[in-house]
VOGU-127947 format. One line per 2 residues: their letters; for each residue x, y, z of N, C-alpha, C, O. Coordinates in nm, 3 decimals, m for minus. Example, Ala and Ser with C-alpha at 12.3 -4.5 7.8 and 13.67 -1.06 7.14 Angstrom:
% VOGU-127947
AS> 1.319 m0.569 0.780 1.230 m0.450 0.780 1.320 m0.330 0.780 1.424 m0.332 0.846 ~ 1.285 m0.225 0.708 1.367 m0.106 0.714 1.290 0.003 0.787 1.341 0.114 0.804
% end
This chain:
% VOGU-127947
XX> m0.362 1.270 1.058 m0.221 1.236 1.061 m0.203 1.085 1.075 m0.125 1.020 1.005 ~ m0.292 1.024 1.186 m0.290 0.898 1.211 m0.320 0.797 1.101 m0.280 0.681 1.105
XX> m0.415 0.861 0.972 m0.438 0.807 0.890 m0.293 0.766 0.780 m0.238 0.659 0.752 ~ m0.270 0.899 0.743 m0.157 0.897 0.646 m0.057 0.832 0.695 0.008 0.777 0.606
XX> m0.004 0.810 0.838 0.132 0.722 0.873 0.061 0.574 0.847 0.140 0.493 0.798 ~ m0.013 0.547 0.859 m0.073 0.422 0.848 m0.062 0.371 0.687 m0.006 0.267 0.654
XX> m0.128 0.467 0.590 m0.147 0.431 0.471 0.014 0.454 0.415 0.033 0.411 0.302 ~ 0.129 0.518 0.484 0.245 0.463 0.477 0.362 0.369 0.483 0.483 0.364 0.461
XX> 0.236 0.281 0.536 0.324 0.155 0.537 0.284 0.103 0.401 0.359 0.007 0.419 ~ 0.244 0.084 0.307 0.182 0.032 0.227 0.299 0.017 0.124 0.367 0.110 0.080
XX> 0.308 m0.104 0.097 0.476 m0.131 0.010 0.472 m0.051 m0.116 0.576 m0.003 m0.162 ~ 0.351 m0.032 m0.175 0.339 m0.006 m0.333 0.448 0.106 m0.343 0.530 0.117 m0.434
XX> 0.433 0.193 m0.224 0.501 0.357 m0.236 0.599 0.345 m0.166 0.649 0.446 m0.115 ~ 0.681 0.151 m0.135 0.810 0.169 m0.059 0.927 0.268 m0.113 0.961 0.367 m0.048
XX> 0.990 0.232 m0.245 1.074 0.287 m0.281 1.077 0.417 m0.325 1.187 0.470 m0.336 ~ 0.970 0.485 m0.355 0.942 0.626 m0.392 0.954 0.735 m0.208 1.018 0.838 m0.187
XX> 0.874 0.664 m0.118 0.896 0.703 0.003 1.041 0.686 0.065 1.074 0.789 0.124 ~ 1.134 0.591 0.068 1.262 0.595 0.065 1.373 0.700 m0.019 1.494 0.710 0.004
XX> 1.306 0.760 m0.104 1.400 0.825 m0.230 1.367 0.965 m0.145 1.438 1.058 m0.107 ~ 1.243 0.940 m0.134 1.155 1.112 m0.081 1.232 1.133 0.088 1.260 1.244 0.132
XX> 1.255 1.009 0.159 1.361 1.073 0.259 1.449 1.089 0.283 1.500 1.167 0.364 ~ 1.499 0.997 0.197 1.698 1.047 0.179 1.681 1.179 0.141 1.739 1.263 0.210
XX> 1.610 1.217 0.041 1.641 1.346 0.005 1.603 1.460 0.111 1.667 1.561 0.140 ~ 1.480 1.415 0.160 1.437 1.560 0.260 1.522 1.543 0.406 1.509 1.619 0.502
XX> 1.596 1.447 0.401 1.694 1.405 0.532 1.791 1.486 0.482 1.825 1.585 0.547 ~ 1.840 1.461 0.380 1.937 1.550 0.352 1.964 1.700 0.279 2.073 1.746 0.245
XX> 1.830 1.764 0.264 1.835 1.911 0.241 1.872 2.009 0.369 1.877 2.001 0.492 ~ 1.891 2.093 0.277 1.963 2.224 0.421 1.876 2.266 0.468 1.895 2.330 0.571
XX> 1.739 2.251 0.415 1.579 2.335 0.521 1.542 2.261 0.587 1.461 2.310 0.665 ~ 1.565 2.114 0.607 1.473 1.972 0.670 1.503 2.069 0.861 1.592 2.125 0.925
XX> 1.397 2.039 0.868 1.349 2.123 0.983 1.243 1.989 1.091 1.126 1.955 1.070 ~ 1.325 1.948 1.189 1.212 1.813 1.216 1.056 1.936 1.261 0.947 1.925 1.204
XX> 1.073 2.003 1.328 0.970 2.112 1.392 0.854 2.152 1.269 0.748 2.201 1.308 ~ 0.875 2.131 1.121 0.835 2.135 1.051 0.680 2.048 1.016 0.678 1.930 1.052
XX> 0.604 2.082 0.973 0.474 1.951 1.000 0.492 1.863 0.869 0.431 1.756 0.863 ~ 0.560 1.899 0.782 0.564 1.829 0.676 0.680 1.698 0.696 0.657 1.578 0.681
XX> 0.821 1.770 0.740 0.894 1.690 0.788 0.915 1.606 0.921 1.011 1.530 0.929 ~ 0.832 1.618 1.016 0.794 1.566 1.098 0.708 1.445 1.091 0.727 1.343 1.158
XX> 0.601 1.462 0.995 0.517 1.334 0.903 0.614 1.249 0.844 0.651 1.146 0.901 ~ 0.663 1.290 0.720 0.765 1.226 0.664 0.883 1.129 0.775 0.930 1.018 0.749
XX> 0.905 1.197 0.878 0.996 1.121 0.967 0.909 1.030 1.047 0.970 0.925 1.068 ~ 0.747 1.027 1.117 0.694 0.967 1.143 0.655 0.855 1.059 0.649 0.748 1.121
XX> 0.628 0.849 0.941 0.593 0.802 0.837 0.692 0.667 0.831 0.661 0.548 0.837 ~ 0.842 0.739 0.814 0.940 0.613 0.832 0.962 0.543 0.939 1.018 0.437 0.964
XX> 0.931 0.588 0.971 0.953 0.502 1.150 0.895 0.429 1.151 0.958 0.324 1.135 ~ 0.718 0.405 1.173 0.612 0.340 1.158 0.615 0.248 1.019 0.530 0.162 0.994
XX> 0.738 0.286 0.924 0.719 0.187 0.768 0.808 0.097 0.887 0.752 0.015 0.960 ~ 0.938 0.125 0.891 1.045 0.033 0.925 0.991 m0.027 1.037 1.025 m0.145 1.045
XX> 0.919 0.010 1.127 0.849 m0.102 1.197 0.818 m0.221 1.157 0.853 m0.334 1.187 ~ 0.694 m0.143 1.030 0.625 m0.238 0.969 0.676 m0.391 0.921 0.625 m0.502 0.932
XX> 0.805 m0.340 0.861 0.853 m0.438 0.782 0.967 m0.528 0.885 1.003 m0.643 0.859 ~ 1.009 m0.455 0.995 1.128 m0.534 1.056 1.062 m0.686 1.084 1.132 m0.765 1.147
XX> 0.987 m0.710 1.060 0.930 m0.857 1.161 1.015 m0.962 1.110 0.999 m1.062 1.180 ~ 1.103 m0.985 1.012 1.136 m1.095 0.943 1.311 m1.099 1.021 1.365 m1.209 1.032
XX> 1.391 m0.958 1.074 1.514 m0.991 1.090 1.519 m0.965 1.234 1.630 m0.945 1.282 ~ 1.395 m0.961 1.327 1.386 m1.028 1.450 1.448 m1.154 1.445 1.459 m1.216 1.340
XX> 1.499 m1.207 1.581 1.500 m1.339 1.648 1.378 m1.456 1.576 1.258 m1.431 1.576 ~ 1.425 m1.558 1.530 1.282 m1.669 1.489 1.187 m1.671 1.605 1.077 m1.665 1.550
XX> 1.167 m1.677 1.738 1.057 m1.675 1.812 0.951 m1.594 1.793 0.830 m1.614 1.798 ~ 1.047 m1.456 1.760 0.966 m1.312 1.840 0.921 m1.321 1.677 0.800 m1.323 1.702
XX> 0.925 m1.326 1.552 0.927 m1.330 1.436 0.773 m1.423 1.412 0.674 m1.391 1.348 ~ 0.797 m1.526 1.476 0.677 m1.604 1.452 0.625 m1.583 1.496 0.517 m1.606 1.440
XX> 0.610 m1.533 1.606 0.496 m1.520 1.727 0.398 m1.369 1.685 0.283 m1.338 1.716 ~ 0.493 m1.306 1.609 0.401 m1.166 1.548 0.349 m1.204 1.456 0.258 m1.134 1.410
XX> 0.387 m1.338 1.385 0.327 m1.394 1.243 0.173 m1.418 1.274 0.077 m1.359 1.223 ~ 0.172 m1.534 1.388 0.087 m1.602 1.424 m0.037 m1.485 1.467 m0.146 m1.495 1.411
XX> m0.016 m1.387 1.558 m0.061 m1.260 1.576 m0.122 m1.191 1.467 m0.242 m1.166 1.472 ~ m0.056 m1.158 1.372 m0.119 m1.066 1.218 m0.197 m1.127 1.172 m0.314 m1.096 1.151
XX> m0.103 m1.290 1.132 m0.233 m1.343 1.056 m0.349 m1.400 1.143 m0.434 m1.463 1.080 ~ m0.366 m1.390 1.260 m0.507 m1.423 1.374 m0.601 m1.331 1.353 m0.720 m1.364 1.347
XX> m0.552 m1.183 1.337 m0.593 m1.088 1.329 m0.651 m1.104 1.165 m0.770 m1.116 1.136 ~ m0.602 m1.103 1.124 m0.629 m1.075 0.923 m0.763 m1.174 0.920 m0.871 m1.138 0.873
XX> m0.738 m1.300 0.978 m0.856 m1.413 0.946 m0.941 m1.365 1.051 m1.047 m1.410 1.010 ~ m0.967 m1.310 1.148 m1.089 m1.247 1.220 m1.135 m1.174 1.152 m1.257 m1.177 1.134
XX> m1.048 m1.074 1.085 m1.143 m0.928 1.008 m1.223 m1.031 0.863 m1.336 m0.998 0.826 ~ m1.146 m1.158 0.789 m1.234 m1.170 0.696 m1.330 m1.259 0.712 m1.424 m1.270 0.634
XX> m1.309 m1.343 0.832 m1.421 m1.411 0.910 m1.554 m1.307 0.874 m1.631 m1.326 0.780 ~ m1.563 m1.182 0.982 m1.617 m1.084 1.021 m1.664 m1.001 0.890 m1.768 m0.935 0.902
XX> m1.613 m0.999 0.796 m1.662 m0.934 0.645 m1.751 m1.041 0.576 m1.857 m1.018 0.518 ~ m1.672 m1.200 0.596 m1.818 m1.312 0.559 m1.930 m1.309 0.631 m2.037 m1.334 0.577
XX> m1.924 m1.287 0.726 m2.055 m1.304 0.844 m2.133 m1.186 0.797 m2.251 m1.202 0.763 ~ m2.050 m1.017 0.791 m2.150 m0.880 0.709 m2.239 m0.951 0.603 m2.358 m0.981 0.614
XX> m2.135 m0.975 0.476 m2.192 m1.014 0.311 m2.316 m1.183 0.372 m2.420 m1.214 0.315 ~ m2.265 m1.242 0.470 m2.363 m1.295 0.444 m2.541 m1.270 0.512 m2.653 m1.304 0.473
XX> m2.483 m1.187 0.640 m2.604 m1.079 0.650 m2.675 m1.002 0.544 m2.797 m1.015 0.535 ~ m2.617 m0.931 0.473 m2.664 m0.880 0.370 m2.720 m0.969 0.213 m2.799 m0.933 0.126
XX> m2.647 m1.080 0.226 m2.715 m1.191 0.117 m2.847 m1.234 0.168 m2.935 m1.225 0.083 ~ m2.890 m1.286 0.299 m3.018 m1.255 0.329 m3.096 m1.177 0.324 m3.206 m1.213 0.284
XX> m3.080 m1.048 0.359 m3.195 m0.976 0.346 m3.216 m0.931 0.207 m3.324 m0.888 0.170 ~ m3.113 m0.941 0.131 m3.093 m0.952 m0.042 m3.169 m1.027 m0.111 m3.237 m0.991 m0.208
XX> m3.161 m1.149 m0.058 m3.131 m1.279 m0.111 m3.054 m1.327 m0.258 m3.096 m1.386 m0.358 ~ m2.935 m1.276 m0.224 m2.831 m1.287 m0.396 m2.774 m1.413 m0.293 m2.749 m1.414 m0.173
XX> m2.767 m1.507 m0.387 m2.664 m1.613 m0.419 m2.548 m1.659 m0.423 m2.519 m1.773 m0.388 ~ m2.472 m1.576 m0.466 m2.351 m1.538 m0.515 m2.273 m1.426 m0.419 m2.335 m1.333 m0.367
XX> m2.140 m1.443 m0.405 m2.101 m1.334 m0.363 m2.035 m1.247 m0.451 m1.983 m1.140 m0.419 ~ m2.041 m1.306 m0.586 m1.979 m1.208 m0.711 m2.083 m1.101 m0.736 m2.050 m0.989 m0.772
XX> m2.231 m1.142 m0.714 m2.327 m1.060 m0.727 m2.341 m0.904 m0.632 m2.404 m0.801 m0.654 ~ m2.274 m0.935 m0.552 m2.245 m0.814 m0.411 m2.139 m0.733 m0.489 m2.085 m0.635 m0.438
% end
């Protein structure tokens, strides 16, 4: 479950996921007790999270900026340091070659 709310934030499927809950928000079976509609409502919650960071306050706005992207440049720090572990014991050259 934890997976799929996650891979719901993912913009590609913003507007198709927006269409998909107006509508199941507004059918006569939407049942929150439901596991399907219960996802779907978790799903949005965790999108609109995702995206509110920009119509925060400018402090609180930057300060999550500075945060994500700290985070983003550790993980690809941490993926150069893997590939270049593995270019040693390789010994490829290149990282197009990986």
């Amino acid at each position: 479950m934890m997976i799929s709310i996650i891979l719901g934030t993912d913009m590609k499927h913003h507007f198709g996921d927006i269409a998909k809950a107006k509508a199941r928000l507004t059918a006569q079976d939407f049942n929150i007790k439901d596991k399907n509609d219960k996802l779907l409502c978790m799903n949005s919650v965790v999108h609109a999270a995702d995206i509110s960071n920009p119509i925060k306050e400018w402090s609180i706005s930057f300060g999550w900026t500075q945060v994500v992207m700290e985070e983003f440049w550790n993980q690809v720090l941490y993926i150069l340091y893997i590939i270049g572990r593995i270019r040693k014991k390789i010994k490829y050259t290149s990282l197009i070659s990986l």
